[in-house]
Biotite code that builds the C-alpha atoms (Angstrom):
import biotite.structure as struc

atoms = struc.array([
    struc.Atom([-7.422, 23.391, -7.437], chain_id="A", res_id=1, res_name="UNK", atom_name="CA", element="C"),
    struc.Atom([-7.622, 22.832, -3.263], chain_id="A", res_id=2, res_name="UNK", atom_name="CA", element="C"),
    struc.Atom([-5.774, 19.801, -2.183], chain_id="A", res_id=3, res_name="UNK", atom_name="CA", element="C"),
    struc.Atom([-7.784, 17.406, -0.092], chain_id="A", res_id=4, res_name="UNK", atom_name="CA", element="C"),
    struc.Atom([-7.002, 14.742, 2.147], chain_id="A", res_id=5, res_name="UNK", atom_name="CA", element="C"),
    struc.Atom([-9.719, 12.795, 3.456], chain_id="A", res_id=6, res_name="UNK", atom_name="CA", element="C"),
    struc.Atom([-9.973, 10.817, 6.646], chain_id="A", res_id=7, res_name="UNK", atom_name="CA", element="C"),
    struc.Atom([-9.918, 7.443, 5.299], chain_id="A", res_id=8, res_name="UNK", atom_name="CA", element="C"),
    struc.Atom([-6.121, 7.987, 3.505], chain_id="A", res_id=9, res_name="UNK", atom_name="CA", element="C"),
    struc.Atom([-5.449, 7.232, 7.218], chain_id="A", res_id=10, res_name="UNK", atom_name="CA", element="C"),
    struc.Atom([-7.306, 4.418, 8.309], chain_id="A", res_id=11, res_name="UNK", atom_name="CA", element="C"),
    struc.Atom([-6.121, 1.080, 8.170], chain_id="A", res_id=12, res_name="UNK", atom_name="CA", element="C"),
    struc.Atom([-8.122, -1.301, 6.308], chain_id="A", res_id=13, res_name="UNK", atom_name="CA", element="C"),
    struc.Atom([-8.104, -4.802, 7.160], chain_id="A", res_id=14, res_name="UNK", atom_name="CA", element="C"),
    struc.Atom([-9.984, -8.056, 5.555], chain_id="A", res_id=15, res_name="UNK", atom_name="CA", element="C"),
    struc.Atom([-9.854, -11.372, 7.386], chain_id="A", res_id=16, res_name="UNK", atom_name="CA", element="C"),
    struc.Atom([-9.292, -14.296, 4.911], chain_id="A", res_id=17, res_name="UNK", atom_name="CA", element="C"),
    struc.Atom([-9.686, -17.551, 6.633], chain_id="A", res_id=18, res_name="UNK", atom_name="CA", element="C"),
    struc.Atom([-9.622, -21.261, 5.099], chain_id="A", res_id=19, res_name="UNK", atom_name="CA", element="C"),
    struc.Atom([-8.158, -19.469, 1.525], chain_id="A", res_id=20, res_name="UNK", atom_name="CA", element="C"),
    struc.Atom([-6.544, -23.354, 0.136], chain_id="A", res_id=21, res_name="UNK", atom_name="CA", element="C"),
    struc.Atom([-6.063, -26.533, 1.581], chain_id="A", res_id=22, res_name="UNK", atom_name="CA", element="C"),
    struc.Atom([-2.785, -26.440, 3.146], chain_id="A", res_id=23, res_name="UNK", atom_name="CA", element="C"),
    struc.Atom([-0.686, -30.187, 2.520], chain_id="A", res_id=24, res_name="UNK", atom_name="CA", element="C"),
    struc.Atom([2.448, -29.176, 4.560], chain_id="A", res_id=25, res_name="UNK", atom_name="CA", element="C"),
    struc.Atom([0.883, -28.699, 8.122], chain_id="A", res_id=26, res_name="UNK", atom_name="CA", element="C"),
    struc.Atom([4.515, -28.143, 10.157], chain_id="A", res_id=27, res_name="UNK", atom_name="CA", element="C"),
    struc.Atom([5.034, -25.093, 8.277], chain_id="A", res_id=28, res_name="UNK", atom_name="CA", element="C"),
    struc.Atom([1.300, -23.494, 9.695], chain_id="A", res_id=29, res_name="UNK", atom_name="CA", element="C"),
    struc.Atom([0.370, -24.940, 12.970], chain_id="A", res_id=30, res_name="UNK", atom_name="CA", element="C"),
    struc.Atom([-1.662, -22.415, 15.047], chain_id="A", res_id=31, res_name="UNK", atom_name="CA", element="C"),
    struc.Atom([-2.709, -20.244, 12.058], chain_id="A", res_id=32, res_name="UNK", atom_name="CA", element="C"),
    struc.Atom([-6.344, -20.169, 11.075], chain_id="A", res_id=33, res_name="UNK", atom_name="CA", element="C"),
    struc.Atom([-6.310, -17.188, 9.044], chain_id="A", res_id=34, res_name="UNK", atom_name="CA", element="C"),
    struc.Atom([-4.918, -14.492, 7.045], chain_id="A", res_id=35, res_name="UNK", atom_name="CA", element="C"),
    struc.Atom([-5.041, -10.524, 7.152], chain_id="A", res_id=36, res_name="UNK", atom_name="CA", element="C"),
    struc.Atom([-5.181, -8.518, 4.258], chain_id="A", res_id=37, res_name="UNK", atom_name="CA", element="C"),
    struc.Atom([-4.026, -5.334, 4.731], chain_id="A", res_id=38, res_name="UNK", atom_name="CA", element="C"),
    struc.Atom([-4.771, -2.447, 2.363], chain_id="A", res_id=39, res_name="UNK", atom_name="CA", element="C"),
    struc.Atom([-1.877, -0.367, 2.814], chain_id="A", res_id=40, res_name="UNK", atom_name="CA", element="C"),
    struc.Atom([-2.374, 3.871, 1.003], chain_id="A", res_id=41, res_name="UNK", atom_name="CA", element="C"),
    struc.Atom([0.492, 6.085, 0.194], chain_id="A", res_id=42, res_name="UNK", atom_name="CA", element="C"),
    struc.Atom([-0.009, 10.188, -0.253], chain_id="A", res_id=43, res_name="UNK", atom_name="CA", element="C"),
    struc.Atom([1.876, 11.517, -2.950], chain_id="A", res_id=44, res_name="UNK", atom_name="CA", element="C"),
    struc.Atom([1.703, 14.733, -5.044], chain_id="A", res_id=45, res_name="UNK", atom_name="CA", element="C"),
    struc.Atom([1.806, 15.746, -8.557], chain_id="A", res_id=46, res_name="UNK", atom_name="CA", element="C"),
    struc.Atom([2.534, 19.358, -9.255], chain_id="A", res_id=47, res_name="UNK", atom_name="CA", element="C"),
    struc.Atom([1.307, 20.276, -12.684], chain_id="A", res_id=48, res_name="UNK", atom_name="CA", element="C"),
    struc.Atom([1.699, 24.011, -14.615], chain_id="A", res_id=49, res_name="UNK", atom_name="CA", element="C"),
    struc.Atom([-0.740, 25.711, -16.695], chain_id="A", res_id=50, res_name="UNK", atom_name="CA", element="C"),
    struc.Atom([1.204, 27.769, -19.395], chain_id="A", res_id=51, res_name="UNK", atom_name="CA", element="C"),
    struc.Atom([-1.852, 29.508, -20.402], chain_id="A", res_id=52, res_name="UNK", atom_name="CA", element="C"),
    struc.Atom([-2.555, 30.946, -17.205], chain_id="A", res_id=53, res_name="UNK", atom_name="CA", element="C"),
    struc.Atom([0.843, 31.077, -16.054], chain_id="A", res_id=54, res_name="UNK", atom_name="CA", element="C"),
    struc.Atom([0.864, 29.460, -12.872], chain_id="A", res_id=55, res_name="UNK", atom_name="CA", element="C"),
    struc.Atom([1.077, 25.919, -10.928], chain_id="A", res_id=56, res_name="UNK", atom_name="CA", element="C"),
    struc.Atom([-1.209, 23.323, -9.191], chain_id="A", res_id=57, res_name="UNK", atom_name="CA", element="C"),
    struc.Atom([-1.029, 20.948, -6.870], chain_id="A", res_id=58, res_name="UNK", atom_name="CA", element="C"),
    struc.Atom([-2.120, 17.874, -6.761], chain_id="A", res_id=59, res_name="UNK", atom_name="CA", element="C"),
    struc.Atom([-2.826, 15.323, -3.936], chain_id="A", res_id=60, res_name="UNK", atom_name="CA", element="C"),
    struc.Atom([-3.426, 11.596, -4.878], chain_id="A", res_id=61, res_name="UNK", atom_name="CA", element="C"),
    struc.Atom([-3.381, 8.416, -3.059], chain_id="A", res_id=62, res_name="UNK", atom_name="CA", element="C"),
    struc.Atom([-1.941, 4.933, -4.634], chain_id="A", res_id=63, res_name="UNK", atom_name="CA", element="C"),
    struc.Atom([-2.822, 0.882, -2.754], chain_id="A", res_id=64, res_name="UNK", atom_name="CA", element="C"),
    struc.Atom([-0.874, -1.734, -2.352], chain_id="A", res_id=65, res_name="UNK", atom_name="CA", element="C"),
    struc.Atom([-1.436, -4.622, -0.543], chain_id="A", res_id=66, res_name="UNK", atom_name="CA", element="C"),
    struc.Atom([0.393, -6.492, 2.654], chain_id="A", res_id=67, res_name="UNK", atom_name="CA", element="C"),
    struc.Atom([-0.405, -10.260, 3.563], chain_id="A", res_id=68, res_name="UNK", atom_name="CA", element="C"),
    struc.Atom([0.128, -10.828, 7.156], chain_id="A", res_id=69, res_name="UNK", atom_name="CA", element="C"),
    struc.Atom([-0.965, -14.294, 8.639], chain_id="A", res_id=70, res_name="UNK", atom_name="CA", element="C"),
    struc.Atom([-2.399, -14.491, 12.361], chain_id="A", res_id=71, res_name="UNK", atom_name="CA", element="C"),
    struc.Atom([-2.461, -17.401, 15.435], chain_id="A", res_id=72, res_name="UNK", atom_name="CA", element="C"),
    struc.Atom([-4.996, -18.255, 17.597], chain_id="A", res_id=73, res_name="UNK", atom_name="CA", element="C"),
])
């Protein structure tokens, strides 16, 4: 089996959350009007063996996890 990595393990992905809950303590966020979602993609590999045939494969996957960063005007 080939291992693969595509172009888009590499890009960042962002989504722009604005007004996500009324906020009652204001001091705490003055100046931010909305929040970045960042997708955030780690590479890792599995290496597997086939006893039948005697030999080994690699395998290249991907796993998400998600970073909240808030932004200013």
């Amino acid at each position: 089996m080939k291992s693969r990595l595509y172009p888009s393990y590499f890009k960042l992905h962002v989504r722009w959350l604005s007004s996500l809950t009324p906020v009652t303590y204001w001091s705490k966020l003055l100046g931010i009007h909305c929040v970045a979602a960042f997708l955030q993609l780690e590479l890792f590999r599995v290496y597997t063996y086939d006893a039948k045939r005697g030999r080994g494969e690699k395998i290249t996957a991907r796993g998400a996890g998600r970073k909240m960063l808030s932004g200013g005007s």
